[in-house]
C-alpha positions as CSV (number, residue, x, y, z in Angstrom):
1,X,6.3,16.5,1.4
2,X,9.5,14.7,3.7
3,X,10.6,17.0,6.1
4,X,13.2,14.0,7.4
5,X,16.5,15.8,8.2
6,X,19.6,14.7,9.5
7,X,19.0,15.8,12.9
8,X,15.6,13.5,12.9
9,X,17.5,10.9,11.6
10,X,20.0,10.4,14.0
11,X,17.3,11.1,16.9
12,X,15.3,8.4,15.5
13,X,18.5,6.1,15.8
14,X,19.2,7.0,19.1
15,X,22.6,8.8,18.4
16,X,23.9,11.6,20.0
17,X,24.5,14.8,17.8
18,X,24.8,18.0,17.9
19,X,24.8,18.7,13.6
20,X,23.6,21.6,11.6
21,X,20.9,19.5,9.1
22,X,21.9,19.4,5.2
23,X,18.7,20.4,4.5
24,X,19.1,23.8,5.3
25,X,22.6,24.5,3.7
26,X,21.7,24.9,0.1
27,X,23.4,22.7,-2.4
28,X,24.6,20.4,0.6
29,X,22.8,17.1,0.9
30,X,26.1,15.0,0.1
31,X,29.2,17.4,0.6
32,X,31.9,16.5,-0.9
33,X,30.9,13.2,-1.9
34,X,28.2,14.7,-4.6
35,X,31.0,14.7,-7.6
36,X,30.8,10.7,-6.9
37,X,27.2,10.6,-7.2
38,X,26.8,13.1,-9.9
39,X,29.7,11.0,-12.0
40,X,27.5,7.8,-11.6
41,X,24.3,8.9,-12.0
42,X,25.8,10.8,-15.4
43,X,26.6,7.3,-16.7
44,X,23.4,6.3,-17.0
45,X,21.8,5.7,-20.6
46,X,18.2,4.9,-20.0
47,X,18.6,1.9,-21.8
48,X,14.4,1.6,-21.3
49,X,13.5,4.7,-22.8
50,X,11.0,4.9,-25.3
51,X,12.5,7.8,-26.8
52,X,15.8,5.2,-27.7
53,X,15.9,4.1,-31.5
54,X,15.5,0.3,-30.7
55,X,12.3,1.1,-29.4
56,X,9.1,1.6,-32.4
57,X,6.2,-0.5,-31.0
58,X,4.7,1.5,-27.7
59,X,3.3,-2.3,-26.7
60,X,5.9,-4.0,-27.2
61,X,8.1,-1.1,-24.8
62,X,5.4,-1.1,-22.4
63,X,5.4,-4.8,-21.9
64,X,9.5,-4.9,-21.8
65,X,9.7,-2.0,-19.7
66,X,6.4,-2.4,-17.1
67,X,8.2,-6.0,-16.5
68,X,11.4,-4.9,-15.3
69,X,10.4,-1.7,-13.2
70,X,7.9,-4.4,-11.7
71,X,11.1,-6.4,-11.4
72,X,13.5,-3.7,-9.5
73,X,10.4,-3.7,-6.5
74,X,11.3,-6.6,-5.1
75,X,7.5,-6.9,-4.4
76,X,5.5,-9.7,-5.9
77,X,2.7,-10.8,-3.1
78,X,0.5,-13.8,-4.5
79,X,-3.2,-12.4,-5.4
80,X,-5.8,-13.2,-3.6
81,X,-9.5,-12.6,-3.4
82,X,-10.4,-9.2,-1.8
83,X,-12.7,-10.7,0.7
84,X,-14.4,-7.1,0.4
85,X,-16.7,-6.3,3.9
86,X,-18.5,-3.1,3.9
87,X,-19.0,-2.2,7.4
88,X,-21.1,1.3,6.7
89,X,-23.7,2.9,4.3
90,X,-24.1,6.6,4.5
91,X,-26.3,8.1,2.0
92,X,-24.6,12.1,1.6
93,X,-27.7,13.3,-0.8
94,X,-25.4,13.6,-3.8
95,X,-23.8,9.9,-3.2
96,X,-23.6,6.9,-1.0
97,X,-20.3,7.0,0.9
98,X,-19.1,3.6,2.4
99,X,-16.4,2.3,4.5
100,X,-15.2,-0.8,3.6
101,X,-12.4,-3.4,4.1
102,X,-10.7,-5.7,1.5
103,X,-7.3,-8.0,0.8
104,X,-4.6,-6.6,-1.5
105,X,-2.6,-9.3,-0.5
106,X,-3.0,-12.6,2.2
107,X,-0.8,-10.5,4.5
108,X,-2.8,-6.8,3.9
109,X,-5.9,-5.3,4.2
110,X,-6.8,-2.2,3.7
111,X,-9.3,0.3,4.8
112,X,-11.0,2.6,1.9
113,X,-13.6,5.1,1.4
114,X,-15.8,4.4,-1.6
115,X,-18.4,7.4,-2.7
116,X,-21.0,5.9,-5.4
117,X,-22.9,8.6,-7.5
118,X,-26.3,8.8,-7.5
119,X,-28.9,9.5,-10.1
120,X,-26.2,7.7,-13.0
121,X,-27.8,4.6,-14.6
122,X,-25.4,2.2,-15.8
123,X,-21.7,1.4,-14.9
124,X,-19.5,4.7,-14.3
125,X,-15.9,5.7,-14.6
126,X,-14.1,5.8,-11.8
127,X,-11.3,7.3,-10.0
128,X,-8.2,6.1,-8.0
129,X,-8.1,9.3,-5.2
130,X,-4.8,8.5,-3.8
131,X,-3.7,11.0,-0.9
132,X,-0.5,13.1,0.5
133,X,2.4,12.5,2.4
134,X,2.4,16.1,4.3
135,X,4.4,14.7,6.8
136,X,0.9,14.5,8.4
137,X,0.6,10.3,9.3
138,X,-2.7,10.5,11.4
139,X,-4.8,10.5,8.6
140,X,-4.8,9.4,5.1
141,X,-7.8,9.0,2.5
142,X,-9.6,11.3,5.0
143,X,-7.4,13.9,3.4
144,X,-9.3,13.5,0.2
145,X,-12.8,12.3,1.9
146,X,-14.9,14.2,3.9
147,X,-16.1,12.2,7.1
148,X,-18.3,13.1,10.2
149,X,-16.8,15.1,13.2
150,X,-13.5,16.1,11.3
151,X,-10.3,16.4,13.1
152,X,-9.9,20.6,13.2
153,X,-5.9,19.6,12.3
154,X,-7.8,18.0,9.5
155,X,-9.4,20.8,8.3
156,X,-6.5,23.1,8.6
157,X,-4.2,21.0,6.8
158,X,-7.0,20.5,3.9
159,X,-7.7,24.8,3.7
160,X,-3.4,25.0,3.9
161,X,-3.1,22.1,0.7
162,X,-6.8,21.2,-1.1
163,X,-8.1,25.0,-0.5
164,X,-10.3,23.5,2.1
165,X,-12.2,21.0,-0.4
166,X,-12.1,17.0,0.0
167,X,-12.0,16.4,-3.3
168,X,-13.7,13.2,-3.7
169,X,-16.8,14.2,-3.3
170,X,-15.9,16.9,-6.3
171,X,-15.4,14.2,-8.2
172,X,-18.4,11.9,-7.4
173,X,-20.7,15.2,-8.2
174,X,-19.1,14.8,-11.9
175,X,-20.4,11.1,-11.3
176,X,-17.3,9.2,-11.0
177,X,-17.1,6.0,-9.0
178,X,-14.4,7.1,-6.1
179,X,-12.0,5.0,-4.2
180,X,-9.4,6.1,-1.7
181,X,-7.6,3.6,0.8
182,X,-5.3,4.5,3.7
183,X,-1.8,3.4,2.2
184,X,1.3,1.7,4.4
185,X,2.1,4.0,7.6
186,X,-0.8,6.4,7.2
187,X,-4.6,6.6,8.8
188,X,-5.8,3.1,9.7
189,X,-2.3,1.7,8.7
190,X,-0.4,4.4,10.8
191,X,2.4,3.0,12.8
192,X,2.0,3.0,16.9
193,X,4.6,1.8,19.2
194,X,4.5,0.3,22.9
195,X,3.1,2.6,25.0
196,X,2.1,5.3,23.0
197,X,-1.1,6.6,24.6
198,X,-5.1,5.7,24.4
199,X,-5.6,9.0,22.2
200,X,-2.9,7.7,19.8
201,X,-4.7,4.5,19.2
202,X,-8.0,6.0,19.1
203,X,-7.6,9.3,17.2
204,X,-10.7,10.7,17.8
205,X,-9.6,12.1,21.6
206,X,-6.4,13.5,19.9
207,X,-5.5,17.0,20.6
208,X,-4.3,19.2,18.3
209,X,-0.5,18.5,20.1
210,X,-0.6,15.1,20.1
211,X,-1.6,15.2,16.3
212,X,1.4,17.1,16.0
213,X,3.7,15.0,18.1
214,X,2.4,12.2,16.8
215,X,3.5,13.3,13.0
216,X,6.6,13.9,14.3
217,X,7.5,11.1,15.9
218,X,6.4,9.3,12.4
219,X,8.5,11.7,10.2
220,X,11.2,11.0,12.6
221,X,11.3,6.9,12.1
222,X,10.8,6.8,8.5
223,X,14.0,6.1,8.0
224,X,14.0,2.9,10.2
225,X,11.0,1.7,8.9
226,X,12.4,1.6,5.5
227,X,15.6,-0.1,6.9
228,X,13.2,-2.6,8.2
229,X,11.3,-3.3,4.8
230,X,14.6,-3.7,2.9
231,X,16.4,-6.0,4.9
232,X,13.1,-7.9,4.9
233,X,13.6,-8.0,1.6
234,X,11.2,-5.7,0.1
235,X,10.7,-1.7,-0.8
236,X,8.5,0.7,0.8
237,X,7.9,1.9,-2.7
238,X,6.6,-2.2,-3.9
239,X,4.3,-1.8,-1.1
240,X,2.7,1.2,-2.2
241,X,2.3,0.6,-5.7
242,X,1.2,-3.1,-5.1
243,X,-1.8,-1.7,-3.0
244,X,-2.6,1.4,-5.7
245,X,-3.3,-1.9,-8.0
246,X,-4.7,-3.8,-6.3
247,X,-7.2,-1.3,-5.3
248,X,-8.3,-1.2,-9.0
249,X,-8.6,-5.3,-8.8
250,X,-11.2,-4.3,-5.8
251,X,-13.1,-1.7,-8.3
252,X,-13.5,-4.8,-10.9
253,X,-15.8,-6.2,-8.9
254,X,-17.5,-3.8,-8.7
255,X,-20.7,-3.3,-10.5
256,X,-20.9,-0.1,-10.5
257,X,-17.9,0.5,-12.1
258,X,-17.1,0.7,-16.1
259,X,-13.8,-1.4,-16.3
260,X,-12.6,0.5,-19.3
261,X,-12.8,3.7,-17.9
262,X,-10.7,4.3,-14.6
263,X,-8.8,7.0,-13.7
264,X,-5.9,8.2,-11.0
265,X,-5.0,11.3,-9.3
266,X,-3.2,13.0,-6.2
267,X,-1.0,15.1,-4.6
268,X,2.4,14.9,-3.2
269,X,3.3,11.1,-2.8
270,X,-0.6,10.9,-4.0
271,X,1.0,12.3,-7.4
272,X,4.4,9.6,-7.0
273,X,1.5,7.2,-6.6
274,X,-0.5,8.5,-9.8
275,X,2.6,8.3,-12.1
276,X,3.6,4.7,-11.0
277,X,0.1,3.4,-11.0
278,X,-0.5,5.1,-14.6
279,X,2.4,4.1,-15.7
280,X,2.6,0.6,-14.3
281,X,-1.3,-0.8,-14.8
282,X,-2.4,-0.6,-18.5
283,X,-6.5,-0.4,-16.9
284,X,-5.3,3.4,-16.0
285,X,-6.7,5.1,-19.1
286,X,-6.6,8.6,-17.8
287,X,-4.1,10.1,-14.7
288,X,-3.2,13.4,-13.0
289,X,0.0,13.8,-11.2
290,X,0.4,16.8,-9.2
291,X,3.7,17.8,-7.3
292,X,5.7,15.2,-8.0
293,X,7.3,15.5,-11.5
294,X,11.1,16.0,-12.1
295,X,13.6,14.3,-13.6
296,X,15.7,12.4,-10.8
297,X,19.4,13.9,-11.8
298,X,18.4,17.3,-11.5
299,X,17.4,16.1,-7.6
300,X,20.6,14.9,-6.8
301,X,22.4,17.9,-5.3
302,X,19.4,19.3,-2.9
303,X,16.5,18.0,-3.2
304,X,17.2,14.2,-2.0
305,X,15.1,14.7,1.0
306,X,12.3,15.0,-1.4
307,X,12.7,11.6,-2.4
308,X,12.9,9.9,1.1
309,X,12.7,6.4,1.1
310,X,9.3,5.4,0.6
311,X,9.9,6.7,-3.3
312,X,13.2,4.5,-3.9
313,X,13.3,1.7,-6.4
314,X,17.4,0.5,-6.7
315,X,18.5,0.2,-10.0
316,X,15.7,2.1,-11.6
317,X,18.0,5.1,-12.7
318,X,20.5,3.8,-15.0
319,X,17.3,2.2,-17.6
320,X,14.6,5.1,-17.0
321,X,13.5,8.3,-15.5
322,X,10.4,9.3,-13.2
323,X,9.6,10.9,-16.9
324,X,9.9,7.4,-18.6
325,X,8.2,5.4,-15.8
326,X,5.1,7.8,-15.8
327,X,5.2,7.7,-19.9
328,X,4.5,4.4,-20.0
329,X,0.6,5.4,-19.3
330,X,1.0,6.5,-23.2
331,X,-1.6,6.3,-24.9
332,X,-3.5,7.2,-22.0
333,X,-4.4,10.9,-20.7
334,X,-1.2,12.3,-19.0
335,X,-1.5,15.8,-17.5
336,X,0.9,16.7,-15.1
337,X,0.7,19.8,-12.9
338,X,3.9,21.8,-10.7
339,X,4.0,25.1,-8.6
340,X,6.7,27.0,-9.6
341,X,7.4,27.8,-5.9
342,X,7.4,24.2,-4.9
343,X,10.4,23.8,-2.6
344,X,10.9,20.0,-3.2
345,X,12.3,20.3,-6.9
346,X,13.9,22.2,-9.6
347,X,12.2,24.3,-11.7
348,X,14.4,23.0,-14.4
349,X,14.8,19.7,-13.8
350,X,10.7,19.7,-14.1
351,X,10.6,20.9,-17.5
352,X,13.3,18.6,-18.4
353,X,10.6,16.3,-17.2
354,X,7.6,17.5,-19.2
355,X,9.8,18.0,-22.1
356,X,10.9,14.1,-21.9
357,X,7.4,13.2,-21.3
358,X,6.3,15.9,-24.4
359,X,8.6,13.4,-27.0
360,X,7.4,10.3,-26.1
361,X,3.9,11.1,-26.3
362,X,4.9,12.6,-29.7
363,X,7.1,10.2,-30.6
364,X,3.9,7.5,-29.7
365,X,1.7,9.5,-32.3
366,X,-0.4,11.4,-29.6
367,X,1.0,14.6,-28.6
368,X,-2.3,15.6,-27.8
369,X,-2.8,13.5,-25.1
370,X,0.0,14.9,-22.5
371,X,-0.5,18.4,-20.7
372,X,2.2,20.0,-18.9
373,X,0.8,22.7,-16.9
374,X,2.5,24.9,-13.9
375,X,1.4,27.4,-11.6
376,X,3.0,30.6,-9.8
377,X,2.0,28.7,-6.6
378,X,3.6,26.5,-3.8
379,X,3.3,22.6,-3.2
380,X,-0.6,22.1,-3.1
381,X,-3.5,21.3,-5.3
382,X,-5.5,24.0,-4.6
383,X,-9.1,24.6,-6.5
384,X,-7.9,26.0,-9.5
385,X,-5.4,23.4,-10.1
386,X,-8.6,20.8,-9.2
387,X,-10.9,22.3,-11.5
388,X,-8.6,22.1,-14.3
389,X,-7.2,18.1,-13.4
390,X,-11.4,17.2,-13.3
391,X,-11.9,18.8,-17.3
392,X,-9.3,17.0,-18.1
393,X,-10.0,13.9,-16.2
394,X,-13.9,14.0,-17.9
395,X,-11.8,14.7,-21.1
396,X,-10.7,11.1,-21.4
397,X,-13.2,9.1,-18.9
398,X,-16.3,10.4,-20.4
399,X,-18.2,9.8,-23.8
């Protein structure tokens, strides 16, 4: 949920400006050089489409077309061996919850949460938990894992978004095998500059004002950080979705775990996450992707901002859509879910979305395996919209 404006921007730049922010002038993100954009963006043909007539075989699409999004990242770190170190066991009654460390790449690793069912003989499903943006950087998987001594900003942002639930351990009840890691620039992986205080680098001393300053100043320097990534040659987005895979790599190790039967789902950039990781790793045999689905043209006039640029991939537009990207999970369980009050599309442009993704999954031979759903409701996942994503989760994940 980016709440980047202008006047952040050019703060975070060091620029002196006294601007009214195009965010809050409706139809106003790009002025009068829209008509450009919307002209080029218009040409595009979505030459990777399954729904085009050269395309028959899903496979054979999925392989062409999984390739070349892969491609457009500009992110293609060398595997390596995970080098997994759990550094705590904590038995929760229910499950085991433990902390752990591992490589997604030589250069990364990651901290992650995993919650282990108990009383579930044999190898279990399991589920990718991937967690928010909420222009809230202090935490990350914490968002979606309960831990000891929880932040109270923590708390108020879960009751404002999750309806107060940490819904891992919803999903570990149902005896899934749960994983969350903090991703690039949140929780363990949050950016801190020179200087910043002891409480920033600890977290556990914060207040509740220097969690808030402290997501500011983040929200602010977005912007550079992706400058910084692509000049280094890389996207914020690679990054991401790199890690989302490799964190499934990490769950084939594991015992515990039934390879054929892994799952993703989140909220926010958790749900941007879900679609590319569904549509981008074949071992994804079931997702949910909750507010995050339009189609990109309908975003173009005012909802930019609600891209950002952690979500960018150049080029992508002119050979497929979010819709197309997200279809390539096909013939895997799709459901989707939007509030109709979500601020950061367009009502239209999502079902434009879910009607693209509709076709393909029809035109794949399994219509029955996509669900569209949308709720009178605001950007969240709230418990009805989490008791619903689980049944359909169990749906496809469990014999």
């Amino acid at each position: 949920m980016a709440i980047t404006t202008l006047c952040l921007m050019t703060a975070a730049l060091g620029l002196a400006a006294s601007v009214v922010s195009a965010d809050e002038v409706p139809d106003a993100q790009t002025g009068s050089l829209y008509p450009f954009i919307r002209e080029t963006a218009d040409r595009s043909q979505f030459s990777l489409s399954f729904l085009k007539e050269r395309f028959t075989d899903v496979e054979a699409w999925k392989t062409e077309a999984r390739a070349e999004v892969m491609s457009l990242l500009h992110y293609s770190p060398p595997t390596c061996d995970p080098q997994a170190e759990v550094v705590e066991r904590v038995d929760c009654g229910d499950y085991i919850r433990e902390k752990l460390y591992f490589n997604t790449t030589p250069d990364i690793r990651v901290p992650a949460y995993l919650l282990l069912p108990k009383g579930y003989p044999g190898p279990r499903p399991a589920i990718v938990a991937l967690h928010d943006h909420g222009a809230f950087f202090v935490y990350g998987k914490e968002k979606i894992i309960p831990t000891d001594n929880e932040h109270a900003a923590l708390t108020e942002f879960k009751r404002n978004y999750y309806s107060g639930r940490s819904y891992g351990v919803d999903l570990v009840k149902r005896g899934y095998v749960v994983i969350a890691i903090d991703t690039f620039y949140w929780g363990e992986r949050r950016m801190l500059l020179p200087g910043d205080p002891p409480s920033w680098h600890e977290r556990d001393p914060m207040t509740a004002e220097d969690v808030s300053a402290f997501n500011q100043r983040s929200s602010a320097l977005t912007w550079r950080t992706s400058v910084g990534l692509f000049e280094a040659g890389i996207t914020w987005s690679g990054v991401m979705f790199m890690d989302d895979i490799r964190t499934v790599d990490y769950l084939l190790t594991r015992p515990e775990v039934d390879p054929e039967r892994i799952g993703c789902c989140g909220l926010s950039v958790g749900g941007f996450r879900s679609a590319h990781l569904a549509g981008l790793d074949p071992r994804i045999k079931a997702a949910v992707v909750v507010g995050w689905m339009c189609t990109y043209g309908a975003m173009l006039q005012s909802k930019l901002s609600s891209i950002g640029p952690m979500k960018l991939i150049p080029g992508l537009y002119p050979l497929m859509d979010l819709p197309d990207v997200v279809s390539m999970n096909v013939p895997g369980g799709l459901m989707v879910i939007q509030g109709t009050q979500d601020g950061l599309f367009t009502n239209e442009g999502v079902a434009d979305a879910y009607d693209k993704i509709a076709r393909v999954y029809a035109k794949a031979g399994v219509p029955e395996r996509f669900e569209g759903v949308t709720y009178d409701g605001p950007h969240e996942f709230n418990a009805e919209m989490q008791d619903k994503a689980f049944a359909w989760l169990d749906r496809w994940l469990k014999p």
